[in-house]
PQR file with spaces between the fields and no chain letter, atoms N, CA, C, O and H, PARSE charges and radii, in Angstrom:
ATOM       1  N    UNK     1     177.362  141.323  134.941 -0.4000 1.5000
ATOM       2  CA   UNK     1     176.069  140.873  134.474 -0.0000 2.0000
ATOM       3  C    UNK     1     175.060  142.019  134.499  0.5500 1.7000
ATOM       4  O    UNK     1     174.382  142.437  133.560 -0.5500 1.4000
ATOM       5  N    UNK     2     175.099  142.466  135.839 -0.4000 1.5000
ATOM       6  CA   UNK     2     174.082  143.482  135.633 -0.0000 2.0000
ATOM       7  C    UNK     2     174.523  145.231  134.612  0.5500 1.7000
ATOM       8  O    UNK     2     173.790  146.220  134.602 -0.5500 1.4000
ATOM       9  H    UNK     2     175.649  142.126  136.602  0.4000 1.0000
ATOM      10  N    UNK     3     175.567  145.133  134.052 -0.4000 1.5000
ATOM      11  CA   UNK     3     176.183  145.849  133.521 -0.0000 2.0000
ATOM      12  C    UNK     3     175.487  145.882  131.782  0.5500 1.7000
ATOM      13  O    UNK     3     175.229  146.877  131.106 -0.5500 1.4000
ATOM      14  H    UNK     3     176.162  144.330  134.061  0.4000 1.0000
ATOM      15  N    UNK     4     175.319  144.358  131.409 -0.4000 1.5000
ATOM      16  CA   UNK     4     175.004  143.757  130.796 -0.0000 2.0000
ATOM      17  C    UNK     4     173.439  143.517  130.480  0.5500 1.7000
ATOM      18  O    UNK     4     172.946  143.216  129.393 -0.5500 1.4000
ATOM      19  H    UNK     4     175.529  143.550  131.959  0.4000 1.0000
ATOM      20  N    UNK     5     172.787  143.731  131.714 -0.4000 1.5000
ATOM      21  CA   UNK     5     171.584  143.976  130.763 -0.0000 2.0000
ATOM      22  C    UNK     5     171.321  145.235  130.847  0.5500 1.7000
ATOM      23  O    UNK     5     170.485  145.681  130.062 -0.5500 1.4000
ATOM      24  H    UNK     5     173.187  143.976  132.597  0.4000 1.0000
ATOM      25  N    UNK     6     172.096  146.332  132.019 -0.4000 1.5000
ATOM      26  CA   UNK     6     171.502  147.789  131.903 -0.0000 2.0000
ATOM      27  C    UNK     6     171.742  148.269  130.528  0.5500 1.7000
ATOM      28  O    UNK     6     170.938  149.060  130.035 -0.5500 1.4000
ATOM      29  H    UNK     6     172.776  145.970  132.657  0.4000 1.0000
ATOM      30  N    UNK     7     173.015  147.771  129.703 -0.4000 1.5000
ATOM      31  CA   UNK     7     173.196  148.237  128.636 -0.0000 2.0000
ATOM      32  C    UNK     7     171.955  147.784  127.456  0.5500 1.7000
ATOM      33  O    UNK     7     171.233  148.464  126.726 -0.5500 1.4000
ATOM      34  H    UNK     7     173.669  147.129  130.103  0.4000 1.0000
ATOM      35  N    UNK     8     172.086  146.456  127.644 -0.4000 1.5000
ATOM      36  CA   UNK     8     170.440  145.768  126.703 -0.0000 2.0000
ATOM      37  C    UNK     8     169.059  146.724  126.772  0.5500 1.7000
ATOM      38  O    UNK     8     168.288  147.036  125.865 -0.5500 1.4000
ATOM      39  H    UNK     8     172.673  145.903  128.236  0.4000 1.0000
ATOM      40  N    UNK     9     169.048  147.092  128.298 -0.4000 1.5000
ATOM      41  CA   UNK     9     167.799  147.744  128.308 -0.0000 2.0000
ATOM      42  C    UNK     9     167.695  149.124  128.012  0.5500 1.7000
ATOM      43  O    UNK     9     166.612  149.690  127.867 -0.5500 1.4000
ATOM      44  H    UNK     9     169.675  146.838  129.035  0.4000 1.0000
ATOM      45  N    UNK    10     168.993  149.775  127.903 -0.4000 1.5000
ATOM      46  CA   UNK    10     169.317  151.014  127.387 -0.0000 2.0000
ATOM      47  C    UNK    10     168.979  151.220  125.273  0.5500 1.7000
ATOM      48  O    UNK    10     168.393  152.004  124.526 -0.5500 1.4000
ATOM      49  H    UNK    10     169.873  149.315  128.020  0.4000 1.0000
ATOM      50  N    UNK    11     169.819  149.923  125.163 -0.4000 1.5000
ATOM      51  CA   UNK    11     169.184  150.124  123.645 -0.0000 2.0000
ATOM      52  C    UNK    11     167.909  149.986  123.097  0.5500 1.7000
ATOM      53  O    UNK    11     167.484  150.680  122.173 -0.5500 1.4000
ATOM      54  H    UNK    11     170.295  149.286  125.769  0.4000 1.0000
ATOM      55  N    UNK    12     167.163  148.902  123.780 -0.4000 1.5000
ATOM      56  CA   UNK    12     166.118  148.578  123.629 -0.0000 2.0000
ATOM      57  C    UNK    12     165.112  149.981  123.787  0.5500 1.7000
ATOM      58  O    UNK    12     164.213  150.207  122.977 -0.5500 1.4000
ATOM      59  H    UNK    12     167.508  148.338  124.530  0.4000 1.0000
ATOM      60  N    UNK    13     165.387  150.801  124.858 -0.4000 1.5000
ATOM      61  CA   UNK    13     164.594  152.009  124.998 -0.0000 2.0000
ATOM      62  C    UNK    13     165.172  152.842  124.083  0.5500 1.7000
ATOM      63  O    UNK    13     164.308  153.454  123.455 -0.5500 1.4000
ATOM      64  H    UNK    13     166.118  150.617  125.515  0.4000 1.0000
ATOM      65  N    UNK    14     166.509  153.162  123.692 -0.4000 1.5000
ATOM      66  CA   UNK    14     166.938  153.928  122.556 -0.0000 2.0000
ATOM      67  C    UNK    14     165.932  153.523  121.161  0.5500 1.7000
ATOM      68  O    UNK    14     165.657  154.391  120.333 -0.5500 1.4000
ATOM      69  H    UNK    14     167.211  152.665  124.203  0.4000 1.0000
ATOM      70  N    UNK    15     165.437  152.099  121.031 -0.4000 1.5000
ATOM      71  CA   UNK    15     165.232  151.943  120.075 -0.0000 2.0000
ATOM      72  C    UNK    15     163.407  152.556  119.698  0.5500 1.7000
ATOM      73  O    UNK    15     162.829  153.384  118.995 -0.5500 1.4000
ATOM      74  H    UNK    15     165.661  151.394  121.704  0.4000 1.0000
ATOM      75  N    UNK    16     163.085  151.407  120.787 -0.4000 1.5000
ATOM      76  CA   UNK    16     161.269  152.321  121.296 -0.0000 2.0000
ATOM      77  C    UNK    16     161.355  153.714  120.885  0.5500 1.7000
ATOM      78  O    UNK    16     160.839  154.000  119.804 -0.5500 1.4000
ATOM      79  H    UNK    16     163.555  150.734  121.358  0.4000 1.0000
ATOM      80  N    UNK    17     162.171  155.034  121.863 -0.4000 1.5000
ATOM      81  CA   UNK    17     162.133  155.848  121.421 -0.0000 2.0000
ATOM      82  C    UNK    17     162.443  156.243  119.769  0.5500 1.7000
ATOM      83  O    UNK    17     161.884  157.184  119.207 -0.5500 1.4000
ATOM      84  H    UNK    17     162.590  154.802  122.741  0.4000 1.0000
ATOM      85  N    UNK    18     163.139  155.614  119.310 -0.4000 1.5000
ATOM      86  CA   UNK    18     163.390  156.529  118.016 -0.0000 2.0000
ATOM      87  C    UNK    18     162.309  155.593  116.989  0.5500 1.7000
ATOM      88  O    UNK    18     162.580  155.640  115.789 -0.5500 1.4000
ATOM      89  H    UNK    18     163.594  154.850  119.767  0.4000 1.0000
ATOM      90  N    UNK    19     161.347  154.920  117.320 -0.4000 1.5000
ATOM      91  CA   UNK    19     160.829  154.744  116.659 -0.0000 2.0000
ATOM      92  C    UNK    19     159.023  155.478  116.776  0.5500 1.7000
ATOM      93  O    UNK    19     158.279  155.717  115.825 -0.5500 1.4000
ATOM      94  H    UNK    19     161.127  154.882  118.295  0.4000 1.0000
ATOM      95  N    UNK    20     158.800  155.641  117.949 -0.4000 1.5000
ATOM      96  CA   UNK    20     158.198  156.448  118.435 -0.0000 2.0000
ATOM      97  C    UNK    20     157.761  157.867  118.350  0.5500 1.7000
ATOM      98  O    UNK    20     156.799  158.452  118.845 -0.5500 1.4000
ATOM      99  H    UNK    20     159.404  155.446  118.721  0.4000 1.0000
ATOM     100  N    UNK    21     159.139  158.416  117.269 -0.4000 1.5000
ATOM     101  CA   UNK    21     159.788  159.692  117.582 -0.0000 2.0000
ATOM     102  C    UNK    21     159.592  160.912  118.821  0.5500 1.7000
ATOM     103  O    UNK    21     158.973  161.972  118.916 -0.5500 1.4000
ATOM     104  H    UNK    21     159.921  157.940  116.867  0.4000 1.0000
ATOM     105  N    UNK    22     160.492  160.105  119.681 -0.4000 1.5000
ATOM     106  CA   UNK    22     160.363  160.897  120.826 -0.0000 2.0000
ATOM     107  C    UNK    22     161.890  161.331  120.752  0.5500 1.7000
ATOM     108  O    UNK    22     162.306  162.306  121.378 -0.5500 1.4000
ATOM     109  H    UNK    22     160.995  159.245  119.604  0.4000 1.0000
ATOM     110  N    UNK    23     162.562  160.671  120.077 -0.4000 1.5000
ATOM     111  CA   UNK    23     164.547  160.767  119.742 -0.0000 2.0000
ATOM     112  C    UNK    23     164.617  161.232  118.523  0.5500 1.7000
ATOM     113  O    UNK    23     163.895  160.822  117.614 -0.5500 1.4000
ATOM     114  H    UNK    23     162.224  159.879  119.568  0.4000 1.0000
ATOM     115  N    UNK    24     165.598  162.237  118.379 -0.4000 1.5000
ATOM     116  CA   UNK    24     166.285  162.034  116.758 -0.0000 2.0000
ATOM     117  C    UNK    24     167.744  161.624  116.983  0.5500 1.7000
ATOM     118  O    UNK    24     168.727  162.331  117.208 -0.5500 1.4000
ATOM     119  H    UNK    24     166.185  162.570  119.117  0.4000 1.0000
ATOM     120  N    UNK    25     167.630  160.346  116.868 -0.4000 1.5000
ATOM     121  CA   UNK    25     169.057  160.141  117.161 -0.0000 2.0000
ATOM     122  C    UNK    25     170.110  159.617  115.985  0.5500 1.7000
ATOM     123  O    UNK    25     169.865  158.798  115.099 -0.5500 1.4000
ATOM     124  H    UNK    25     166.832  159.772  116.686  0.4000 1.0000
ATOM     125  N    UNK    26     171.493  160.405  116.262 -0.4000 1.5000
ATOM     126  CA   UNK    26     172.350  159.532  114.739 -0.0000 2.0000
ATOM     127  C    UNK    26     173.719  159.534  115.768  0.5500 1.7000
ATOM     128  O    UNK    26     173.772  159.720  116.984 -0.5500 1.4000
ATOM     129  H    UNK    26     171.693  161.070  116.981  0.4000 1.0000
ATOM     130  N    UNK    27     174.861  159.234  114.727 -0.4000 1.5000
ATOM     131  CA   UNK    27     175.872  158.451  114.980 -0.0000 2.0000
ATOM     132  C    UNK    27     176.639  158.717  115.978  0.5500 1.7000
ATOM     133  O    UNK    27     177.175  157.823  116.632 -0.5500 1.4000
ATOM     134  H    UNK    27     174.818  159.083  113.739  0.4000 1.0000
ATOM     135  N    UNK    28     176.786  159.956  116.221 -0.4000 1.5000
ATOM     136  CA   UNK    28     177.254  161.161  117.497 -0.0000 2.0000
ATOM     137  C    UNK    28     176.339  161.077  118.936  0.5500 1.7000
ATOM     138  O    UNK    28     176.812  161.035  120.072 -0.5500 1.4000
ATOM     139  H    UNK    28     176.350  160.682  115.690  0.4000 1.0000
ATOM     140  N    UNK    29     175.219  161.068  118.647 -0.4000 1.5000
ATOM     141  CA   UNK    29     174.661  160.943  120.208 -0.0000 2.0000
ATOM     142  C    UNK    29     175.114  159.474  120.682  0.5500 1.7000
ATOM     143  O    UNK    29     175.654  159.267  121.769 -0.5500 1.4000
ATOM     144  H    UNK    29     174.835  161.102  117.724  0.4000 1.0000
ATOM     145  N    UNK    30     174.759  158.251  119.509 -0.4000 1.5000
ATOM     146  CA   UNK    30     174.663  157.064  120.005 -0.0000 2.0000
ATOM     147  C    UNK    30     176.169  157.139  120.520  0.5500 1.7000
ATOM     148  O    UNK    30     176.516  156.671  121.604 -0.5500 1.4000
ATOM     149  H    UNK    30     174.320  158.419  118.627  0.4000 1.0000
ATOM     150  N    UNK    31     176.734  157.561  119.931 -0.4000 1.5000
ATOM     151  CA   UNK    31     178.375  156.922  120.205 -0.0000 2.0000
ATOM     152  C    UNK    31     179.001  157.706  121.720  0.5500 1.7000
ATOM     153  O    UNK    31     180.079  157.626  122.308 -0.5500 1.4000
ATOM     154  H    UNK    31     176.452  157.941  119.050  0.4000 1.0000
ATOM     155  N    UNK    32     177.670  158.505  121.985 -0.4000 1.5000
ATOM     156  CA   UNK    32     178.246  159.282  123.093 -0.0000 2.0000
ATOM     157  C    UNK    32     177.573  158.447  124.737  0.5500 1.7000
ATOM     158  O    UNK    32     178.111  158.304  125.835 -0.5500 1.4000
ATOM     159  H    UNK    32     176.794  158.570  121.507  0.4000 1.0000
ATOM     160  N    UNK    33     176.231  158.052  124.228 -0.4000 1.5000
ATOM     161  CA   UNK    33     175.434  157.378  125.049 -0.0000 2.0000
ATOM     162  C    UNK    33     176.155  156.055  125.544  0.5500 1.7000
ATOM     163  O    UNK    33     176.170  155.610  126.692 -0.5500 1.4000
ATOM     164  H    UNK    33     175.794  158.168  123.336  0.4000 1.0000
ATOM     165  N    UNK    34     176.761  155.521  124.386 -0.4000 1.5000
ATOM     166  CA   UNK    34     177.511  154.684  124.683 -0.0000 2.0000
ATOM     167  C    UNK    34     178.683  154.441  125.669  0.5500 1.7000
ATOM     168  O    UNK    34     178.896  153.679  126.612 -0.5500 1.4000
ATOM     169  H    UNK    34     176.749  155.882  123.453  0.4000 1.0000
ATOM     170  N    UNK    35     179.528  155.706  124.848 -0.4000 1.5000
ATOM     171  CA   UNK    35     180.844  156.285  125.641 -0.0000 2.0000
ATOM     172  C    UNK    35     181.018  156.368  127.208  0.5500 1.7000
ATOM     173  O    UNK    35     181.968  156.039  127.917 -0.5500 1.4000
ATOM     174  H    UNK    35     179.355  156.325  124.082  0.4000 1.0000
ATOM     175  N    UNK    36     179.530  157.032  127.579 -0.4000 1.5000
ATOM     176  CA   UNK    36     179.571  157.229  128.832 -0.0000 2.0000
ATOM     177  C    UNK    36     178.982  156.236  129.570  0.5500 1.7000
ATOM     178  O    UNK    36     179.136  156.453  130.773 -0.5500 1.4000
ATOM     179  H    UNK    36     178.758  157.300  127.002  0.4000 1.0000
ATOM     180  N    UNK    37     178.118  154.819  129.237 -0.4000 1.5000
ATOM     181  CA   UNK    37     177.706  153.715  129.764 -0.0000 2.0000
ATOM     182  C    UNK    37     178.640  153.066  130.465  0.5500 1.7000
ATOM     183  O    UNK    37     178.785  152.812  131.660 -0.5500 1.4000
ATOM     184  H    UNK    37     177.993  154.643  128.261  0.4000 1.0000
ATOM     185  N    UNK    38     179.565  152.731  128.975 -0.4000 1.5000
ATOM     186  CA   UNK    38     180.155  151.765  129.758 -0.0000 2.0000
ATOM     187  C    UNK    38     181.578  152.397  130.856  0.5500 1.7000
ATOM     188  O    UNK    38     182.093  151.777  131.786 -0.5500 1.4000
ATOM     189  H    UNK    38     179.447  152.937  128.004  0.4000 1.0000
ATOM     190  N    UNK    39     181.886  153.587  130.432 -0.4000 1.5000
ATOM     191  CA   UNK    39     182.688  154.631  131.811 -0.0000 2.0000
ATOM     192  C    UNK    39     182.182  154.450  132.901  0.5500 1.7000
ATOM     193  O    UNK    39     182.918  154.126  133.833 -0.5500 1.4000
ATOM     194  H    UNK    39     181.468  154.090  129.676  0.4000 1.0000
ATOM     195  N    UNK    40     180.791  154.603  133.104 -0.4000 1.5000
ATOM     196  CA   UNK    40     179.788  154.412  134.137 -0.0000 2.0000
ATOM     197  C    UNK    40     179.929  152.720  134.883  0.5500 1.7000
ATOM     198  O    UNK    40     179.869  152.359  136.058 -0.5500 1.4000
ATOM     199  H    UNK    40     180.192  154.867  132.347  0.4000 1.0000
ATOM     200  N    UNK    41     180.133  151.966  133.618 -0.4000 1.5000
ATOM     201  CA   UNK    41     179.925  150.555  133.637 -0.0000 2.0000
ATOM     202  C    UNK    41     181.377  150.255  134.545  0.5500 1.7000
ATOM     203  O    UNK    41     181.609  149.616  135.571 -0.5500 1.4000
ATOM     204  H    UNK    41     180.181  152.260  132.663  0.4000 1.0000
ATOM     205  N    UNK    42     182.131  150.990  133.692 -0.4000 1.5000
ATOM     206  CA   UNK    42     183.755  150.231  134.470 -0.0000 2.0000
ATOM     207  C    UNK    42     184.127  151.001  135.439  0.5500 1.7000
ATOM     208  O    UNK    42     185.270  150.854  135.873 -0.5500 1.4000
ATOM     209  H    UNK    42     181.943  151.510  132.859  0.4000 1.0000
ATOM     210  N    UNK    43     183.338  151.914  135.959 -0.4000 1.5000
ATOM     211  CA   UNK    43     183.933  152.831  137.086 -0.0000 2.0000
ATOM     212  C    UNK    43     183.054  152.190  138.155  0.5500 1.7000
ATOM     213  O    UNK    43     183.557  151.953  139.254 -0.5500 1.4000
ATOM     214  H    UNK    43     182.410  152.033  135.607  0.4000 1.0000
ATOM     215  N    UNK    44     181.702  151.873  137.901 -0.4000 1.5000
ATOM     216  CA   UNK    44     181.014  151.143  139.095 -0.0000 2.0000
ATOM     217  C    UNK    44     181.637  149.695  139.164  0.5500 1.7000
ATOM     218  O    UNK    44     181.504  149.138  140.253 -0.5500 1.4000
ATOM     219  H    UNK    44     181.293  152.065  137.009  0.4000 1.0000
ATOM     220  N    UNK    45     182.300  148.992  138.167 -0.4000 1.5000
ATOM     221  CA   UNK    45     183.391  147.860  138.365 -0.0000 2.0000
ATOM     222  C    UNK    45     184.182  147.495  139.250  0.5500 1.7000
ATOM     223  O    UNK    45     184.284  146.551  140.034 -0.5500 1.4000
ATOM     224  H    UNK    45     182.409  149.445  137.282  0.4000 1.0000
ATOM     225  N    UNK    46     185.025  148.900  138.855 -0.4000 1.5000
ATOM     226  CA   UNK    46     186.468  149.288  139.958 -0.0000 2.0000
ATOM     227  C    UNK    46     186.110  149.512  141.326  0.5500 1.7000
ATOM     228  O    UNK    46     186.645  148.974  142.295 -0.5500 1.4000
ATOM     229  H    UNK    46     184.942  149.666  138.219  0.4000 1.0000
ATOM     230  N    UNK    47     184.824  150.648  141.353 -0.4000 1.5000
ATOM     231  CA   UNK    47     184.815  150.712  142.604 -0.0000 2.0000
ATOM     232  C    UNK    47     184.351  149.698  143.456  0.5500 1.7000
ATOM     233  O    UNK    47     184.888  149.610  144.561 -0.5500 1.4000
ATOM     234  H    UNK    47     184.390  151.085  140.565  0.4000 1.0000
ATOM     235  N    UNK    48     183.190  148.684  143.065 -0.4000 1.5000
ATOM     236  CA   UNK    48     183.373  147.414  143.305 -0.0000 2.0000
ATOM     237  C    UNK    48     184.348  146.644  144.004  0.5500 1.7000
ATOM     238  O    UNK    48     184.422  146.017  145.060 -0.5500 1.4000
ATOM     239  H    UNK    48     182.754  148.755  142.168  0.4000 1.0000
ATOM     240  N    UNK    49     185.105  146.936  142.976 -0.4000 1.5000
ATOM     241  CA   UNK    49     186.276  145.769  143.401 -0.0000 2.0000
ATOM     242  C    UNK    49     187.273  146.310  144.222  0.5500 1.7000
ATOM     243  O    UNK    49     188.088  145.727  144.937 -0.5500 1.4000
ATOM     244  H    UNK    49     185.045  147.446  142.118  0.4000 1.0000
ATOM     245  N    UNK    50     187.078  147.644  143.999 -0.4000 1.5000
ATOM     246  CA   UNK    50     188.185  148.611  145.453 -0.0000 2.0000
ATOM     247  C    UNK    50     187.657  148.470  146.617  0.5500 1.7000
ATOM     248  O    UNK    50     188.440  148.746  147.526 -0.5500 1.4000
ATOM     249  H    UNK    50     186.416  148.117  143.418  0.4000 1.0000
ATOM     250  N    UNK    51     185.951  147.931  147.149 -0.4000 1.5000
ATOM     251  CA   UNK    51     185.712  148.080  147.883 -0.0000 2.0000
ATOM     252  C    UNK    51     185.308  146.544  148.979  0.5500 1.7000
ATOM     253  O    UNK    51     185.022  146.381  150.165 -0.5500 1.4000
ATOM     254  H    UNK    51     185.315  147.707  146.411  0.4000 1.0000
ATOM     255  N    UNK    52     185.490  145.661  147.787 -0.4000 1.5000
ATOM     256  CA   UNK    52     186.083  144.314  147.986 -0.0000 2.0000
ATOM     257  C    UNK    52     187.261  143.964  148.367  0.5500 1.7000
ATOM     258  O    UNK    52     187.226  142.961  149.080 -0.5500 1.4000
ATOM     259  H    UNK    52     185.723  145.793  146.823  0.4000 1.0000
ATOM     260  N    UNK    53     189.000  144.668  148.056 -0.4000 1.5000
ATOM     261  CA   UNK    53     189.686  144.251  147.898 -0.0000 2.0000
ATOM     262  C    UNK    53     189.769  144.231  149.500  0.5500 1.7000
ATOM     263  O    UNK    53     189.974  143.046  149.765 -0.5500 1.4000
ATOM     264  H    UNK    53     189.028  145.483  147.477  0.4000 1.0000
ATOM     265  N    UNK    54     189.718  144.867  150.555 -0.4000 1.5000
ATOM     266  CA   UNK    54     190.400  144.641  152.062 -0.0000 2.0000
ATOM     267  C    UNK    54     189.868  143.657  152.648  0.5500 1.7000
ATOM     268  O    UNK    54     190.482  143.128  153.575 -0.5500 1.4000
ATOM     269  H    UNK    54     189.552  145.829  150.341  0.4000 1.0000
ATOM     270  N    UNK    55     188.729  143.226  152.291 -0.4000 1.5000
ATOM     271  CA   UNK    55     187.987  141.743  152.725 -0.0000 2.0000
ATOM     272  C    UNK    55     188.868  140.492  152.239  0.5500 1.7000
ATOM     273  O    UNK    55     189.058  139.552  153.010 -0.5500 1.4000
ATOM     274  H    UNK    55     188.230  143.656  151.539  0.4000 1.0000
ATOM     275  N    UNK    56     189.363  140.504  151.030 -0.4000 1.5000
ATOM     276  CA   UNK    56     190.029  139.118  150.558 -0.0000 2.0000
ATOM     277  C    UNK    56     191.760  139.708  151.231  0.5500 1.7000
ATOM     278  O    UNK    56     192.259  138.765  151.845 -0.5500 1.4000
ATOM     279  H    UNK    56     189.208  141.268  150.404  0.4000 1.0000
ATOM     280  N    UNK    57     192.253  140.369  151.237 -0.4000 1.5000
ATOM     281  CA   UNK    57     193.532  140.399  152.148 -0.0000 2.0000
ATOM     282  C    UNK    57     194.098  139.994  153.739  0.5500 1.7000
ATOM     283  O    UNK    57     195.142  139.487  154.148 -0.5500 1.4000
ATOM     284  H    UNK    57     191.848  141.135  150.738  0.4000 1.0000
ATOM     285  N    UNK    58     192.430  140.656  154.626 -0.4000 1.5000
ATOM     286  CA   UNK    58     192.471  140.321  155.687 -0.0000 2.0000
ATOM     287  C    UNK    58     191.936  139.481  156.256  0.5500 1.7000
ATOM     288  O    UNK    58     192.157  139.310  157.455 -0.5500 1.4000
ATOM     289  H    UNK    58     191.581  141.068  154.294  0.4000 1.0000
């Protein structure tokens, strides 16, 4: 969830900015901004859940 709106609030400011022109942004940055969100997104996931898992075993 909270994965979920950091990403919402990420575009939403992508968008402010490039309308603003404080960004020049095209298909390559976005796709990179992206790229690394949700890496970010599923690595704070895992570790999450790696750091959950010895509680539900023992």
């Amino acid at each position: 969830m909270i994965v979920v709106i950091g990403t919402g609030v990420l575009f939403v400011g992508m968008t402010v900015a490039e309308k603003k022109g404080w960004l020049d942004l095209d298909f390559e940055k976005v796709e990179a901004v992206v790229k690394i969100g949700m890496s970010a997104g599923i690595a704070g996931g895992l570790l999450y859940f790696i750091s959950k898992l010895p509680m539900m075993f023992l």
